[in-house]
N, C-alpha and C positions, 0 to 999 in steps of 0.2 A: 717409254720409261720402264726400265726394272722392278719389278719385285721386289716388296723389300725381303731380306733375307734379315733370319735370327740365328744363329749358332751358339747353342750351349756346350762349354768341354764336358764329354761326357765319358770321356776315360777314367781306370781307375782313381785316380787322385781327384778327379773331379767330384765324382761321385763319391767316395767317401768325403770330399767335403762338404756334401749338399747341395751338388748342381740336379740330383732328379727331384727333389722339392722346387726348383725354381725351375726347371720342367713343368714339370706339372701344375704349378702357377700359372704359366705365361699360358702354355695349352689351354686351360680349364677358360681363361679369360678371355684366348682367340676364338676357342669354341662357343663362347656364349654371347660374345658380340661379333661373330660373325665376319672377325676381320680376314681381309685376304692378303696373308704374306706367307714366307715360306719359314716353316722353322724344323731346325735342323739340330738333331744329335749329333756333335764331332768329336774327334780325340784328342789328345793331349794339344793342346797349343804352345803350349810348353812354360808359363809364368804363373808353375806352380805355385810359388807363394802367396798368389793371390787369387786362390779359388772362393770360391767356384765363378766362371768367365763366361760372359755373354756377351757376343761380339754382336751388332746390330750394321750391316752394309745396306746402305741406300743411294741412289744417284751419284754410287759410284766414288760414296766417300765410307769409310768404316769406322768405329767408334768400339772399340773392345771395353767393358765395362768389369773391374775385377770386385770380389769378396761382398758378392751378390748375394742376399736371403730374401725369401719369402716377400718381406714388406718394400724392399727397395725394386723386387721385380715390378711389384704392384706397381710403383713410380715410374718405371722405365717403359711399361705397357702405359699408362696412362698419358704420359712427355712426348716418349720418345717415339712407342707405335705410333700413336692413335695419332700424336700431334706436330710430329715431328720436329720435339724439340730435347735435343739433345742435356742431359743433365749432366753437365761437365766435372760437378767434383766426384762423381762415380769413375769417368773416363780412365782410363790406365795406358790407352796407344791409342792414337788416333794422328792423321800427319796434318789434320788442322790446325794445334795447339800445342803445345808442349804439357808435358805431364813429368813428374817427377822419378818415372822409373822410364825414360824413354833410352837410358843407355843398356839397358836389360837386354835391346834386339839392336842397336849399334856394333856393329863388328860381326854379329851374326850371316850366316851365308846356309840357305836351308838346300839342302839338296837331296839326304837320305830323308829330310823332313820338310820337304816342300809341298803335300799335301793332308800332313798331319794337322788338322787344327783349322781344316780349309772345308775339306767334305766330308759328308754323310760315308763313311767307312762299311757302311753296310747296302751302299748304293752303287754297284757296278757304275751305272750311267755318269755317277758324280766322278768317279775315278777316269771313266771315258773324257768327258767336260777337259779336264788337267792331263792330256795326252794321254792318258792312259793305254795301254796297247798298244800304244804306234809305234812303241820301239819295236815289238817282234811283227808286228805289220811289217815294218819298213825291211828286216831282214826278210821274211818270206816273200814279200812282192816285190823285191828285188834282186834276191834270189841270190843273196850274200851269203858268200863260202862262209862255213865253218872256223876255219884260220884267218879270215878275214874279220869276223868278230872278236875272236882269243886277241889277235892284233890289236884288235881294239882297244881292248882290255886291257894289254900289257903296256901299252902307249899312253894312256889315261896314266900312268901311275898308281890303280887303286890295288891297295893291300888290304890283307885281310882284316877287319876289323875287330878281329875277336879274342886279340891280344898278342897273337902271334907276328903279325906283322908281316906275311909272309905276299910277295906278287899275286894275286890273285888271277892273273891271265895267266901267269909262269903255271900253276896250278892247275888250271884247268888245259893248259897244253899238257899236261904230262898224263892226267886224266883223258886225254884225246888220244893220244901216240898209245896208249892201251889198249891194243882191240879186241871188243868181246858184244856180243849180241845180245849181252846183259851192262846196263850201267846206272849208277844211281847216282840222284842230285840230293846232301841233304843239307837243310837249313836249321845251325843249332841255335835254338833260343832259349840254352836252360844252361846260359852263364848267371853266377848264382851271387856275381858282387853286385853295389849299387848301380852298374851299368848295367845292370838287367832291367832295370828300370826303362833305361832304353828300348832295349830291345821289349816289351812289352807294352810298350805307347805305342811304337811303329806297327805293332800286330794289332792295335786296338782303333789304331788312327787311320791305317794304310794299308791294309791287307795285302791287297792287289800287286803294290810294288811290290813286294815280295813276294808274290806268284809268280809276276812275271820278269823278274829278276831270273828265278831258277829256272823259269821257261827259257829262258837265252840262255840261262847254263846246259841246260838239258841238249836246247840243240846243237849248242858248241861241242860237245863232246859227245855226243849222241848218245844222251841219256835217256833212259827209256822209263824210269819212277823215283818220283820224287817224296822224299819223307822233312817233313818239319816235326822237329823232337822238342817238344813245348813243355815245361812243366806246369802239371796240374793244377798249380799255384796261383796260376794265369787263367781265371776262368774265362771270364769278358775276352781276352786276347784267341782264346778256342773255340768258343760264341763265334766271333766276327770271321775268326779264319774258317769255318765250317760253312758259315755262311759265303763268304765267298769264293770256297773252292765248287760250292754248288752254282753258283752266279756265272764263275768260269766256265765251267764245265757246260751250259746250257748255251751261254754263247759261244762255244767251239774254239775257247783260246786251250782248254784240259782236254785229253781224249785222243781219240782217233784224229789223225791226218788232221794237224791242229791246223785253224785258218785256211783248209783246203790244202796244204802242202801232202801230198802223199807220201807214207811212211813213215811223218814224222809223229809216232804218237809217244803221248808222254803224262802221268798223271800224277799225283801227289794227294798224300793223306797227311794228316795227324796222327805222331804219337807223344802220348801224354805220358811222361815222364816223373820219377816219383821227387824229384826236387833234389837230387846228390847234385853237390858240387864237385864230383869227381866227373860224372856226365859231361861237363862242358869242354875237360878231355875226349878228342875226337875218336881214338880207338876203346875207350869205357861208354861212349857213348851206341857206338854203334854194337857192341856187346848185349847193351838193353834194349836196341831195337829189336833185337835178337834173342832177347829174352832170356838172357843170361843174366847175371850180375853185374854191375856197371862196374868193369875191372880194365884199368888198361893191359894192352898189350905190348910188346916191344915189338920196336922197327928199326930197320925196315922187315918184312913191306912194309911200304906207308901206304896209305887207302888209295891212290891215283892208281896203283896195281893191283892192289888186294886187298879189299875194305868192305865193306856191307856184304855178308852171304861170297864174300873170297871174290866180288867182282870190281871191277873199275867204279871208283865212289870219287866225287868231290862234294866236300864240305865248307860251307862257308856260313858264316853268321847272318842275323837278320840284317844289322845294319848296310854290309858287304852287300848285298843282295840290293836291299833298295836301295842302291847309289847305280847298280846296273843300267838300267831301263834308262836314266839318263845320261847317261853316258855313252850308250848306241845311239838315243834319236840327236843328238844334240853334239857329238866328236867328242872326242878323245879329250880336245882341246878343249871342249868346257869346264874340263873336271880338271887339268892339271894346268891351267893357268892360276890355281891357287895353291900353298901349300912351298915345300924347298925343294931342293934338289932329288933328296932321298925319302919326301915324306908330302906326299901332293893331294889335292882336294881338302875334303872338310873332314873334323873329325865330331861326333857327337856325345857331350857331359851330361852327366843325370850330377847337378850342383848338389852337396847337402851339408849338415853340421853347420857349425856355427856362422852362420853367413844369413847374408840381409834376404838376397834374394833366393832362395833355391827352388831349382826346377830343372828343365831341357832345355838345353844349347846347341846349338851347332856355328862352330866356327872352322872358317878357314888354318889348318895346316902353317905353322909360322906364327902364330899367336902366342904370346907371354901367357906362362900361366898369371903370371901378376894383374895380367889384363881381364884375363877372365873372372878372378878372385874379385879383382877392386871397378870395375868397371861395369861389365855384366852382371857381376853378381852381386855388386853394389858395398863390398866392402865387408865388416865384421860386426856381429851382431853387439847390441849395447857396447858400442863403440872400444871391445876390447882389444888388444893387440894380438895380431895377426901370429901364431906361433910354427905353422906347419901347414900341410898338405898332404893327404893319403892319395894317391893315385897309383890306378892297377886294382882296385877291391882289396879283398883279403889276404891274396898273394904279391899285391901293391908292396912298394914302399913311402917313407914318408919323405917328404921333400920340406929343408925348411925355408925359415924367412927369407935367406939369404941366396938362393938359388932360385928366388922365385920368376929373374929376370929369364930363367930358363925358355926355351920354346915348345911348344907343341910339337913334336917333333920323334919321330920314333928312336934313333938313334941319340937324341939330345935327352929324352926322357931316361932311356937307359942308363944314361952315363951319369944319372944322379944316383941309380941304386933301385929306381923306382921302375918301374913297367907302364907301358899304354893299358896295357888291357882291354875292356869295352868299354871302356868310360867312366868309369864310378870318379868322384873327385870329392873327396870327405874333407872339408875345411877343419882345422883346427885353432882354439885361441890359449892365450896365457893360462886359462883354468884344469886346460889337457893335461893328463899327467902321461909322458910319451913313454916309459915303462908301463903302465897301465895300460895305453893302447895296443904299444904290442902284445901283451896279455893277451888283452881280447881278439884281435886279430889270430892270433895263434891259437886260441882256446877254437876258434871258428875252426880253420885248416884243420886242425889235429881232429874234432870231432866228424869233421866229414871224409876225414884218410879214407881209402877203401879197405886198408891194411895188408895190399900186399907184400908190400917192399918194406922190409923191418927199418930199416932207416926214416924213412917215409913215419911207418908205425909205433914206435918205440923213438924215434931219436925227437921227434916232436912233442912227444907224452912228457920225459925227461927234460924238454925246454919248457913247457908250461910249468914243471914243478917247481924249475929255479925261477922263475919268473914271476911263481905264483906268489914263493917264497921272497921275492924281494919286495913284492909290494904288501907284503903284512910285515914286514920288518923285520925278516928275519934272512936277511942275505947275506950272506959269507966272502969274505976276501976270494978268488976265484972261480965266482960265478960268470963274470963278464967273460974270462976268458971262455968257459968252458960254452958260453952260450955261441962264442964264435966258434968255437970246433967244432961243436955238432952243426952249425949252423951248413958249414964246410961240407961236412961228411953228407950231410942230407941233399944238398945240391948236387951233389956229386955224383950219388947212390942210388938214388930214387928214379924210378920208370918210367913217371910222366910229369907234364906239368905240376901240377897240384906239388908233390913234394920238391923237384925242383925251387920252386919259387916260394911255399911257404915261410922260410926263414928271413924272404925280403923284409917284410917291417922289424925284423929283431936288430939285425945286419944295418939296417938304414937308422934306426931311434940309435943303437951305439954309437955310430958313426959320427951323427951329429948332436946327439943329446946326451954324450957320453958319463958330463958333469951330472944326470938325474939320476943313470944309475949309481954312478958313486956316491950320490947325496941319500939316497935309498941304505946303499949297505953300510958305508962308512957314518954317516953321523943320524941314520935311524929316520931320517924327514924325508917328508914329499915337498921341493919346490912347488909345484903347482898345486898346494893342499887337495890331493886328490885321490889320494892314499886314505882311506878310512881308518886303516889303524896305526897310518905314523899321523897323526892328528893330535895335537893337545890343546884344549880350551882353558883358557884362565882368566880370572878377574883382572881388568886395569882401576887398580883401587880410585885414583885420583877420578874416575870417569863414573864410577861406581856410586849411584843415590841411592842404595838400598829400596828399589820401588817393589820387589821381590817377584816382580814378575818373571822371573829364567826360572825362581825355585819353583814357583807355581806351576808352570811347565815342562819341566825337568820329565821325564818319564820315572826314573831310577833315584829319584831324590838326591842327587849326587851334591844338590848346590845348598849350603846350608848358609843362616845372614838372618839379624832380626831387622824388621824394617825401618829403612834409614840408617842403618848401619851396612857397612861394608860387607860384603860378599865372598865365598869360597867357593871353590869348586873342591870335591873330592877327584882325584883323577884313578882312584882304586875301581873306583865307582862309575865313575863316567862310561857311557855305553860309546861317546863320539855321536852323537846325533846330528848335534849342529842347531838344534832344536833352540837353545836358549843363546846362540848368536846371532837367527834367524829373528827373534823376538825382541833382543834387546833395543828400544830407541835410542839410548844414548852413547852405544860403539863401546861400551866397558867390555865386552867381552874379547878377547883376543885370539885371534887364530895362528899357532905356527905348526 
């Protein structure tokens, strides 16, 4: 018989929601009654909504227990340790029972995330246990060519996950067919939308695949140092990778003549990056390796000829990377029997906004987003109506109701206006005001411009201002057009990603939300009252008791009425708070 095993999520999300108090619980209580099991710090599991998680596996059956404190561990060490009886309305997965979120991992297929949420990430041996290593075992003790892996790669179908979408084997062929006795492998993880999220669970959950993801890069292209460009934002994710580039290193998969193959040596650092989102551009990135400014360059070259310090460079994302390692031990053919013709394997979501479930996902390639939205992720929170989807982050566009039968799909996602990206997928409901969003999406881009490229610099400055301007009420007959010329000229003009793509959510809310900005400039209102200052509050007399509770809390005395008599609002006066709609019990107050 097994051991029982405990696993607390012990990744960012976990941990600010209080999983190292129920740590420390369970500990203090194994330590003083001297029980013998195994418990275990892991990463993200990914059903964030219900942190903090503590999975309990015994004789081979699991029992994941979600939005765990302090008093309910005490119960689950007293039940379920000690007694082995499981406390079922805590349960949240387990394949004894059903449980009310069990379509949360329904449809899901873990592959870039198949040890996240399983092992101790600071435990070589745990990474060993789950294959770990045996994909670059299996090329060096087999003694499989170089082109023989790239093949690999190109055959799987996996693209770059990092928004570009680009072959990733095609990539690192092109990075091979450049020969120089200097080559570098680097891993960006300082994409700065909500699928950074991503890529920061898998460095907190999974180190190693992603070590040894670029260890197969390295040898592919005879790479000789390897850099992961981590922003500093990411403490715990630099923690765990530090720790286990020493882990590697010690076991002889980093270093000299790595696994005994002679000549092949190859090593990798951390560099901590100051958190631009222009960084996540591959030539601004490698600028700051370089200890430049994060500025892109133009290409070509592009980095497979002249990249890091002017030498042969492939870059790919964290994701991109940990899908590697299984994808050599396991064929080609594991990884693209899922997904379409043009868009194969899995892709992984950091879910968030207004939605039931939100958290990490990985699904299969060919998936509805609708499926993801209403099924995974359980639908729209306080039962509103569904309005939109942001996917792609900040350089995203929004996708609405109506295209939601869309697929997962790199080329299908495109053809809404919106972009893959790394995953970010920002739910929206009817309370969205989709001018406002682009607002803020744009207020983002524009502040992190690097400012080289005056289109980039200034043509996004001038889009915030009419943008700014329409959502205080003060937008003009020819705003809309002029938001699509610039919007033109910046895609057009601009030197790297980052400007390219910022004008997607202005471009995509027009598109389909066209009727919000004309209700914006033309009659002064926010549809979705979301607009602070196209807002007016007023008495419905007939609804109105005079109980004078809104005048009582009015901040600005705006609201005058003696009581039991009817009510006023001053609207000279009124600051728009919301305050005495939020207060009233009997709905007299009106919002248009």
């Amino acid at each position: 018989m097994e051991k029982m095993k405990v696993l607390i999520g012990m990744a960012s999300c976990g941990i600010a929601a209080g999983a190292s108090k129920v740590y420390d619980k369970i500990y203090a209580l194994k330590e003083s009654e001297k029980l013998d099991f195994e418990l275990v710090k892991t990463g993200c599991i990914g059903m964030c909504f219900r942190e903090p998680l503590v999975e309990i596996i015994e004789d081979g059956n699991s029992f994941l227990y979600g939005e765990i404190d302090e008093k309910k561990a005490v119960e689950i060490f007293e039940k379920h340790i000690k007694l082995s009886e499981p406390i079922k309305e805590y349960v949240v997965k387990t394949d004894l029972f059903e449980t009310k979120d069990d379509t949360f991992w329904k449809g899901q297929v873990k592959i870039a995330l198949r040890n996240c949420g399983v092992i101790d990430p600071e435990s070589i041996s745990d990474y060993e246990t789950q294959n770990g290593y045996n994909a670059i075992k299996k090329i060096l003790n087999e003694n499989i060519s170089q082109e023989t892996v790239i093949q690999s790669i190109i055959d799987s179908g996996l693209r770059g996950r990092g928004g570009g979408g680009f072959s990733t084997g095609m990539k690192w062929k092109f990075a091979f067919n450049n020969k120089s006795d200097e080559k570098y492998i680097i891993c960006n993880a300082d994409e700065g939308d909500p699928g950074a999220f991503m890529d920061r669970s898998v460095l907190e959950g999974d180190p190693h695949a992603v070590l040894e993801g670029m260890t197969i890069a390295a040898y592919a292209i005879g790479g000789t140092e390897g850099v992961i460009y981590c922003r500093a934002e990411y403490p715990l994710a630099i923690i765990r990778l530090n720790i286990a580039l020493a882990q590697a290193r010690e076991k002889g998969y980093l270093g000299k003549n790595i696994y005994g193959k002679q000549g092949f040596n190859f090593d990798i650092h951390v560099k901590e990056g100051a958190g631009a989102f222009v960084c996540g551009e591959e030539t601004a990135l490698m600028a700051s390796i370089e200890g430049e400014r994060g500025m892109p360059r133009r290409r070509p070259p592009f980095p497979a000829a002249s990249g890091l310090w002017k030498k042969p460079t492939n870059i790919n994302n964290v994701e991109t990377f940990a899908n590697v390692p299984s994808i050599i031990l396991n064929g080609a053919n594991s990884y693209n029997i899922y997904g379409t013709e043009k868009s194969k394997g899995t892709k992984v979501f950091a879910l968030t906004g207004k939605i039931n479930r939100g958290g990490l996902v990985e699904v299969p390639m060919g998936i509805t987003i609708n499926d993801v939205i209403f099924k995974l992720g359980g639908g729209i929170q306080d039962n509103k109506k569904f309005k939109a989807v942001q996917l792609g982050g900040p350089s995203g566009g929004c996708i609405p109701e109506h295209l939601t039968d869309t697929i997962v799909d790199y080329d299908s996602v495109t053809a809404t206006g919106a972009i893959m990206g790394s995953g970010g997928m920002v739910v929206m409901d009817e309370t969205t005001c989709m001018v406002d969003m682009a607002r803020f999406f744009l207020d983002f881009t524009q502040k992190e411009s690097c400012g080289k490229c005056t289109f980039c610099r200034i043509g996004t400055k001038r889009m915030l201002e009419i943008l700014t301007r329409i959502t205080e009420g003060e937008g003009r007959e020819g705003d809309i057009e002029m938001l699509e010329e610039l919007s033109v000229q910046i895609k057009d003009n601009s030197l790297c990603g980052l400007g390219q793509t910022a004008p997607n959510p202005v471009l995509t809310t027009i598109k389909y939300f066209r009727n919000e900005y004309e209700a914006h400039i033309h009659s002064k209102k926010c549809p979705a009252h979301g607009c602070k200052k196209l807002l007016t509050y007023t008495v419905v007399e007939d609804k109105c008791t005079g109980c004078t509770v809104c005048a009582k809390n009015c901040p600005v005395n705006a609201i005058t009425g003696e009581r039991k008599q009817k009510h006023l609002i001053n609207q000279e006066t009124c600051i728009k708070c919301g305050v005495c709609f939020n207060k009233c019990k009997f709905e007299a107050i009106k919002l248009s």
